[in-house]
C-alpha positions in Angstrom: 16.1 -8.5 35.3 14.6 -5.8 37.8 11.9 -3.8 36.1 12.6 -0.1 35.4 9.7 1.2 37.0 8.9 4.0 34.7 6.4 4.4 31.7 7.7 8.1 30.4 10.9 8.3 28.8 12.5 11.6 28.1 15.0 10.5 24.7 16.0 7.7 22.5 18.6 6.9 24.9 16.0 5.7 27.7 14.8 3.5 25.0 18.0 1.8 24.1 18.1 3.7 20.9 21.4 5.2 21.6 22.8 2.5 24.3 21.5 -1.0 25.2 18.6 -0.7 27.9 19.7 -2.6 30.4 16.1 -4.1 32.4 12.5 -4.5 31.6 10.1 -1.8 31.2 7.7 -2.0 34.0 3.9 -0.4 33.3 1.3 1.2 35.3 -0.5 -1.8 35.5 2.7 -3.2 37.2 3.5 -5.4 34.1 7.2 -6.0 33.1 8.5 -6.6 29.4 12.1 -6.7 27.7 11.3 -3.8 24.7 11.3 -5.4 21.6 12.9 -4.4 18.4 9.6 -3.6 16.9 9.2 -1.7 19.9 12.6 0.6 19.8 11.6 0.2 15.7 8.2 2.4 16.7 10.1 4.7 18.2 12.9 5.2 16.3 10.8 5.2 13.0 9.0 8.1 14.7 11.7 10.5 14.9 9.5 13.3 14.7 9.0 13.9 18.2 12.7 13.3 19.3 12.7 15.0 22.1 9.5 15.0 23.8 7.9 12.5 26.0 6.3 8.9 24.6 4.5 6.8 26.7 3.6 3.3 26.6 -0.6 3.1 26.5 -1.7 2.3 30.0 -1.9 -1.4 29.6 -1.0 -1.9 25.8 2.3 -2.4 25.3 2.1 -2.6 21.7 1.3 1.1 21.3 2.4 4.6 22.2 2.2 8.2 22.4 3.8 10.6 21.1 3.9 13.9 18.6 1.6 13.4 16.3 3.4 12.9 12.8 0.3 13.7 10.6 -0.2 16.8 12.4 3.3 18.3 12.7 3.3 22.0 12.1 0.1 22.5 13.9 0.0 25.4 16.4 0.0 23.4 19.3 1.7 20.2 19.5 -0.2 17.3 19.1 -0.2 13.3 20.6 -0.7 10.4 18.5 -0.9 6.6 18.8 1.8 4.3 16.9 2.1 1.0 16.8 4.9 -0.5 18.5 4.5 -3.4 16.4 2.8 -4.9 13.2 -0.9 -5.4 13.5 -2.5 -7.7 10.2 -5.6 -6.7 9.3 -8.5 -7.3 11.0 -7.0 -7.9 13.9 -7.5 -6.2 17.6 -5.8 -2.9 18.5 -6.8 -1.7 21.8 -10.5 -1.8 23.3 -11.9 2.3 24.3 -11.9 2.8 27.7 -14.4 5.1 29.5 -17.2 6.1 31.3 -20.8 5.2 30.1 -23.1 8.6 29.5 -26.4 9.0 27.8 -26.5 12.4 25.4 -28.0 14.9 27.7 -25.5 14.2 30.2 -22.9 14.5 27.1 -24.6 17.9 26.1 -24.4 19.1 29.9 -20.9 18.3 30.2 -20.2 20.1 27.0 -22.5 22.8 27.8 -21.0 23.9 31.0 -17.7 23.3 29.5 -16.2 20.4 31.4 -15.8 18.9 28.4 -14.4 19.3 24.7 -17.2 18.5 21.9 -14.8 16.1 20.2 -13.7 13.7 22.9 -17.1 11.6 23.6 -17.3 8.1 21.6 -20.9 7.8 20.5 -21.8 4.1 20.6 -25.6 4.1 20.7 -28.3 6.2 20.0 -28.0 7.6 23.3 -25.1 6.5 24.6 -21.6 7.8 24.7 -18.3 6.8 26.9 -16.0 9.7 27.7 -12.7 8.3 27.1 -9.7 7.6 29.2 -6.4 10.2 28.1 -4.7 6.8 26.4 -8.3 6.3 24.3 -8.8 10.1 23.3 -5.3 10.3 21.8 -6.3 8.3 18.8 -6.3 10.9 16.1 -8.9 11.1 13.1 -8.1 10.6 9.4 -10.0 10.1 6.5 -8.3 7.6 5.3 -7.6 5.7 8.0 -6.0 3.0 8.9 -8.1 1.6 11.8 -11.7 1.2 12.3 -14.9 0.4 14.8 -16.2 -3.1 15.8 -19.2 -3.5 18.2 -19.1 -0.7 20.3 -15.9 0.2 21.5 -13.1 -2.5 19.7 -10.5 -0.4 17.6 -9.6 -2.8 14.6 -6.8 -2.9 11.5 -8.4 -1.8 8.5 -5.2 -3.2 7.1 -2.0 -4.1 7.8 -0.8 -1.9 10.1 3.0 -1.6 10.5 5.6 -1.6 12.9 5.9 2.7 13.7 2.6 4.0 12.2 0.0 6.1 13.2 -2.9 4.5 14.4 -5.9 6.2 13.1 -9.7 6.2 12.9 -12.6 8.2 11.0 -14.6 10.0 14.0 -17.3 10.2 11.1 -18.5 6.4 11.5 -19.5 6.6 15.2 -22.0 9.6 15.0 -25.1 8.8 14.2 -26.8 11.0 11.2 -29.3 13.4 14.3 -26.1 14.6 14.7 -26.0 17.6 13.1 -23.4 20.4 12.1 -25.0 22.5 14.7 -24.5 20.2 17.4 -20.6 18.5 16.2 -18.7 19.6 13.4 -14.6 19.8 13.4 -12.0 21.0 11.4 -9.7 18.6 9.8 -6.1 18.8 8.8 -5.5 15.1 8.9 -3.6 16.2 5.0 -4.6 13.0 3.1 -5.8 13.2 -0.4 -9.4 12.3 0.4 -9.3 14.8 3.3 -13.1 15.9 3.5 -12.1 19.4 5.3 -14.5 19.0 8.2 -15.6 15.5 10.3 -19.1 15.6 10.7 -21.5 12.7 10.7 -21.5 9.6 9.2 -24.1 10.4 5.9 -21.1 12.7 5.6 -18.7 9.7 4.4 -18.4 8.9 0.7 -20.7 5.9 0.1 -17.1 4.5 -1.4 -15.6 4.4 1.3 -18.4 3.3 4.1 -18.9 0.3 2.0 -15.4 -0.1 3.0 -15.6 0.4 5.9 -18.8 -2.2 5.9 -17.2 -5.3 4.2 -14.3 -4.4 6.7 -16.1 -5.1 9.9 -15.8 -1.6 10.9 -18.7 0.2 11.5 -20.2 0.5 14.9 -22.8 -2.2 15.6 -25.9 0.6 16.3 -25.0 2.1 13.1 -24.5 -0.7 10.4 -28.7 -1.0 9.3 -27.5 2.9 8.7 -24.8 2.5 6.8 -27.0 -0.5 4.5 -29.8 1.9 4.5 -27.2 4.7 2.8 -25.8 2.3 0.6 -29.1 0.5 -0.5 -30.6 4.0 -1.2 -27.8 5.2 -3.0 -27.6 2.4 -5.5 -27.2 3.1 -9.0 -31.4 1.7 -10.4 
C-alpha cells in the first residue's frame, strides 16, 4: 500500500476509528506500518483528548502523544505518552534522546532562561542530556509505571497495557546535592501515594526505592545511593 505520509492526525477518523484506514502510516524517520489494533486500541482507549492532535513518537511506533489523561483539568493542557501496545514488565520502552551537558552548563541554560528547570535528565554526577520534545513528554507519577535502567533506557515496572500512560518518578534520577533550592516541582500526578512535590531521590519512601531497586530501575550512578539509603535505614 502507499504510505500516508503523515505523523499528526487531527480525529479518530484519520485513525480508522470511525472508517477503515486505507494505507500505511509513514513516520518521520520514513518508516511505513499498517496501524495495528493495539495501535487504534491506544487511541481509542484514550478518548480524553478526542479532538486534539496525537502523534506517533519520532521513531517509536509503539507509543504516542497526546492529552495527558492524569492531568486533565489542569490549566493548560497537557501531553502524555501511551502505549500503543502492551509492554510485559521489564521490558524496553523507548531509549531518552538528547544532548549531553555537564551541570553548570545545565545551571546556565536555566539561569538565563533558555531552559525550563524540569526538562534536564540527570544521569551522572555531572551530567545531564536535555531531551528531545518526544523524550520530555514522559510525564512524572509517583507511582509509576515505568522506570530508569543505565543511564537513559525507560523500562516496564510492570505490565504495561495496551492505552496507558507511560510514566516515570523524576525523583530517582536526581542525585541527593540536589537540593529544594536548586529543583523542586509541584505535583498533581493525583495517585494515592502522591508526595505533593518531586524533589530528589532521599525524598522517595525507602518502600518504594527498594522497588524500584529489585526492579532494575534506578539509574546506574545512583544505585550505591539508593543501597546506601536502604542499608542505613534498616530496622537494627
Amino acid at each position: 500500500m502507499e504510505p500516508v505520509n503523515r505523523t499528526v492526525f487531527n480525529s479518530y477518523r484519520d485513525l480508522g476509528i470511525e472508517l477503515p484506514m486505507a494505507g500505511a502510516i509513514k513516520t518521520e524517520t520514513g518508516e511505513s506500518f499498517i496501524p495495528s489494533d493495539a495501535f487504534l486500541a491506544a487511541v481509542n482507549r484514550a478518548r480524553v483528548f478526542l479532538g486534539s492532535s496525537i502523534i506517533i513518537h519520532e521513531g517509536h511506533k509503539d507509543l504516542i502523544l497526546a492529552e495527558s489523561e492524569m492531568l486533565k483539568g489542569a490549566e493548560t493542557r497537557v501531553m502524555g505518552t501511551f502505549a500503543a501496545r502492551d509492554f510485559k514488565k521489564g521490558e524496553t520502552i523507548r531509549f531518552f534522546e538528547g544532548d549531553l551537558y555537564s551541570r553548570a552548563e545545565i545551571h546556565e541554560l536555566i539561569d538565563s532562561g533558555k531552559l525550563n528547570n524540569d526538562d534536564p535528565l540527570q544521569i551522572g554526577r555531572d551530567s545531564y542530556i536535555v531531551c528531545n520534545e518526544d523524550s520530555r513528554q514522559i510525564n512524572h507519577s509517583c507511582d509509576p509505571n515505568a522506570g530508569i535502567r543505565g543511564e537513559r533506557e525507560l523500562i516496564a515496572l510492570r505490565d504495561i497495557k495496551t492505552g496507558e500512560e507511560v510514566t516515570f518518578d523524576y525523583s530517582i534520577t536526581a542525585h541527593p546535592d540536589i537540593t529544594p533550592e536548586i529543583w523542586t516541582m509541584p505535583c498533581n500526578c493525583g495517585c494515592e501515594a502522591c508526595r505533593g512535590n518531586v524533589q530528589n531521590i532521599s525524598t522517595i519512601p525507602l518502600d518504594r526505592l527498594a522497588t524500584y531497586l529489585a526492579a532494575d530501575a534506578v539509574p546506574g550512578y545512583l544505585i550505591p545511593v539508593v543501597t546506601e539509603l536502604l542499608a542505613s535505614n534498616k530496622p537494627a
